[in-house]
C-alpha positions in Angstrom: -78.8 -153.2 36.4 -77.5 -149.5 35.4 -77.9 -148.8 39.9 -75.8 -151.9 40.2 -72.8 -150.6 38.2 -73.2 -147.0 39.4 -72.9 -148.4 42.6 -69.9 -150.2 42.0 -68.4 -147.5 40.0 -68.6 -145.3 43.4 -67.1 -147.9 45.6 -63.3 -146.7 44.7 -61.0 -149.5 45.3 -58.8 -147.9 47.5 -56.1 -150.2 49.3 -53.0 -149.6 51.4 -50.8 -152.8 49.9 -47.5 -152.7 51.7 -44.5 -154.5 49.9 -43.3 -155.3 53.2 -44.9 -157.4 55.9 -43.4 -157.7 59.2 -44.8 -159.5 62.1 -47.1 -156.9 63.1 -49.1 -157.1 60.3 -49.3 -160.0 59.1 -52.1 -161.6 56.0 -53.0 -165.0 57.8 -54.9 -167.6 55.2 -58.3 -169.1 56.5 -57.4 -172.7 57.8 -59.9 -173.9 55.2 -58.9 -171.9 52.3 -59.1 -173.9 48.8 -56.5 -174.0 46.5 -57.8 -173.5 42.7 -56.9 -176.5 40.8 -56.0 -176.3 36.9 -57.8 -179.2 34.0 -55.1 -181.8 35.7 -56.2 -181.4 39.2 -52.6 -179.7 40.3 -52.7 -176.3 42.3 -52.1 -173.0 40.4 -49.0 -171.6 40.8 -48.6 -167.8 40.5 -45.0 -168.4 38.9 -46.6 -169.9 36.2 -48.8 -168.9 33.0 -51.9 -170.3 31.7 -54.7 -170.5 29.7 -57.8 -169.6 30.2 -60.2 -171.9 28.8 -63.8 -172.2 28.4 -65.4 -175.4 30.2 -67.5 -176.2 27.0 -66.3 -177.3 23.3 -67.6 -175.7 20.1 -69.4 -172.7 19.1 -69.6 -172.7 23.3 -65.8 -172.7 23.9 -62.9 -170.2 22.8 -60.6 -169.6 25.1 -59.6 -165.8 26.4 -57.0 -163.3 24.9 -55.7 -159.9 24.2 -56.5 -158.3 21.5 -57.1 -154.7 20.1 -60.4 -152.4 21.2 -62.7 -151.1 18.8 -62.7 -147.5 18.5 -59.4 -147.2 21.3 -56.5 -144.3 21.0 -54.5 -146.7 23.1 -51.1 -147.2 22.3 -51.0 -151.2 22.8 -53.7 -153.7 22.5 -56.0 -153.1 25.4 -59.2 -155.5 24.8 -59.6 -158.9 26.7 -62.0 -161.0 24.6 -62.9 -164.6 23.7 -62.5 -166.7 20.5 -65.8 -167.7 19.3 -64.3 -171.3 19.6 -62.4 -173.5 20.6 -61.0 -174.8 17.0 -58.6 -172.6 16.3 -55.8 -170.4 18.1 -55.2 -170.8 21.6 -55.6 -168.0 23.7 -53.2 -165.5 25.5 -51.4 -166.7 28.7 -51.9 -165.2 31.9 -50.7 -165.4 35.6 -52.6 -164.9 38.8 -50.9 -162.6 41.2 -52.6 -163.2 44.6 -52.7 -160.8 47.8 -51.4 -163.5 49.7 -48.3 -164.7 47.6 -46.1 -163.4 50.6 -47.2 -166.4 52.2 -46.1 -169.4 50.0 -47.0 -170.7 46.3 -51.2 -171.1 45.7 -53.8 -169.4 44.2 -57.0 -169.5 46.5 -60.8 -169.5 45.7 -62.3 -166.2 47.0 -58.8 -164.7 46.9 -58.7 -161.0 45.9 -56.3 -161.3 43.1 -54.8 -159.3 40.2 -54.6 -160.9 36.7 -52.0 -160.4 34.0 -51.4 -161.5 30.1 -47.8 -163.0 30.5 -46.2 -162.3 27.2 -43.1 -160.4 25.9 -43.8 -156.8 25.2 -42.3 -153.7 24.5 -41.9 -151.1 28.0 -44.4 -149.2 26.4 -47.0 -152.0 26.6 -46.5 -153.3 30.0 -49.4 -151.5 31.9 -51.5 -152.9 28.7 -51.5 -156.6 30.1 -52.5 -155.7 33.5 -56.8 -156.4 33.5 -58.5 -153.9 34.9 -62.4 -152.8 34.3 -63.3 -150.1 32.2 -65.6 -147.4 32.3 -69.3 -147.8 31.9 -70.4 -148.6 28.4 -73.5 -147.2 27.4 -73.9 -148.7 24.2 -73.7 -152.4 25.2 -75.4 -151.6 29.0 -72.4 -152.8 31.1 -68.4 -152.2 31.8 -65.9 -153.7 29.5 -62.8 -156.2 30.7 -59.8 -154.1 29.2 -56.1 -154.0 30.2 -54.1 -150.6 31.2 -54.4 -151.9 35.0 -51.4 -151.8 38.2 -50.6 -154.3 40.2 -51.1 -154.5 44.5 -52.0 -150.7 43.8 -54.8 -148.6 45.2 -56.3 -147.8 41.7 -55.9 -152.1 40.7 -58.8 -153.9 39.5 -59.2 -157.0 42.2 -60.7 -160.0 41.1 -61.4 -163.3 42.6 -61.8 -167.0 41.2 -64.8 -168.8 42.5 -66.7 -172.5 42.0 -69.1 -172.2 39.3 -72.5 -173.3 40.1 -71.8 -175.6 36.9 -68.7 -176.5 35.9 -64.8 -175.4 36.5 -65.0 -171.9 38.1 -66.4 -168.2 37.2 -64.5 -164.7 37.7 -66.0 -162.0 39.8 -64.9 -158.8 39.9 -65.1 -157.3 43.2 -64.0 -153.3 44.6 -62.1 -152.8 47.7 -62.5 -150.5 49.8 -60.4 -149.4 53.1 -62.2 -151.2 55.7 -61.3 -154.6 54.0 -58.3 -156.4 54.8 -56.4 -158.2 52.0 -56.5 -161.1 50.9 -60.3 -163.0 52.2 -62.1 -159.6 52.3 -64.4 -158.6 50.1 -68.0 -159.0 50.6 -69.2 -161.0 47.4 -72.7 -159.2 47.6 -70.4 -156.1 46.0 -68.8 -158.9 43.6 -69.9 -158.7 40.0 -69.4 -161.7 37.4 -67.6 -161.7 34.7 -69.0 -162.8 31.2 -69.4 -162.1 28.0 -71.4 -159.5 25.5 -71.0 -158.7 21.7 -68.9 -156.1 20.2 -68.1 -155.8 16.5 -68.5 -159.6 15.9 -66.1 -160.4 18.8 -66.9 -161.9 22.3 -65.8 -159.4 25.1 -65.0 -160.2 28.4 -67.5 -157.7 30.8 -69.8 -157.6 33.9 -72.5 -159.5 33.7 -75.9 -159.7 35.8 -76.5 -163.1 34.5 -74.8 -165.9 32.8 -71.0 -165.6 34.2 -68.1 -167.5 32.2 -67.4 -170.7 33.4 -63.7 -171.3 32.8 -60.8 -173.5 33.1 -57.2 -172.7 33.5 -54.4 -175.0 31.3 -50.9 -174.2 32.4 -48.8 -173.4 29.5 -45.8 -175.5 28.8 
């Protein structure tokens, strides 16, 4: 598992992201692409916020939010965890910014995609609700969710939503590198899941070999 991270850890994600498209160089969808849907069946729109909720209740749900590291010198609260249920506060809203929004409204599964908590916040703090993935962890074996990310950037953090094998859908977290072409591009063999380990007494989000988060997403009213 260690060879699987180092190897990910040397695949910098390096990406030219222009904030201008012209004809030229266009980012076509896939005909088939698949619009991810939220717990009422409507489309996710990246102008929106939501929840990110677990797909089971109890002990076995919580949904995900932002809260402060153990051990971090960071100015903000940098952590992304999970409640240890689902009775009790709701979790922190976020918004999908995907690599194709030039293109329309939609968030797509297998769409390289950044993730951000969407909540006031000083100027100071702003970097601190962009996800990104940490360093390697040696204590827990793995590479911890945390925030301190950019957005569309060379040195961003690029996930992508996916169908879970069981229910609602999973996160991977997958590098890019600067043969791939945003937004269908990278190759899911170099995809890592995202689940969750112990820290302190608190879920935290990380890569996992096994046993990825199945999730929902509720929009935020």
């Amino acid at each position: 598992m260690k060879c699987l991270f180092l190897l990910c850890l040397c695949l910098v994600p390096i990406v030219v992201f222009s904030s201008t498209f012209t004809s030229q160089n266009p980012i076509n969808l896939p005909s088939d692409a698949t619009p991810v849907l939220d717990v009422t069946g409507k489309e996710l729109d990246p102008r929106l916020s939501y929840r990110i909720i677990s797909t089971f209740w109890g002990a076995l749900g919580g949904d995900v939010y932002l809260g402060k590291s153990p051990n971090s010198d960071a100015p903000c609260a940098n952590g992304v965890f999970r409640y240890n249920s689902d009775v009790g506060p709701s979790g922190t809203p976020v918004r999908f910014i995907g690599s194709s929004s030039h293109f329309g409204q939609g968030i797509f599964e297998d769409e390289l995609l950044n993730i951000q908590f969407a909540i006031s916040t000083s100027k100071m703090c702003v970097s601190y609700t962009i996800w990104k993935v940490g360093d390697y962890d040696a204590s827990l074996g793995t590479m911890l969710l945390e925030t301190g990310g950019t957005i569309g950037q060379a040195d961003s953090s690029w996930f992508k939503i996916v169908k879970s094998s069981q229910f609602g859908y999973n996160l991977l977290y997958c590098p890019v590198t600067t043969t791939m072409t945003l937004p269908f591009s990278s190759d899911d063999q170099f995809c890592l899941k995202v689940g969750v380990v112990h820290q302190n007494g608190k879920r935290r989000l990380a890569l996992v070999k096994d046993n990825p988060l199945d999730v929902s997403f509720k929009q935020v009213q």
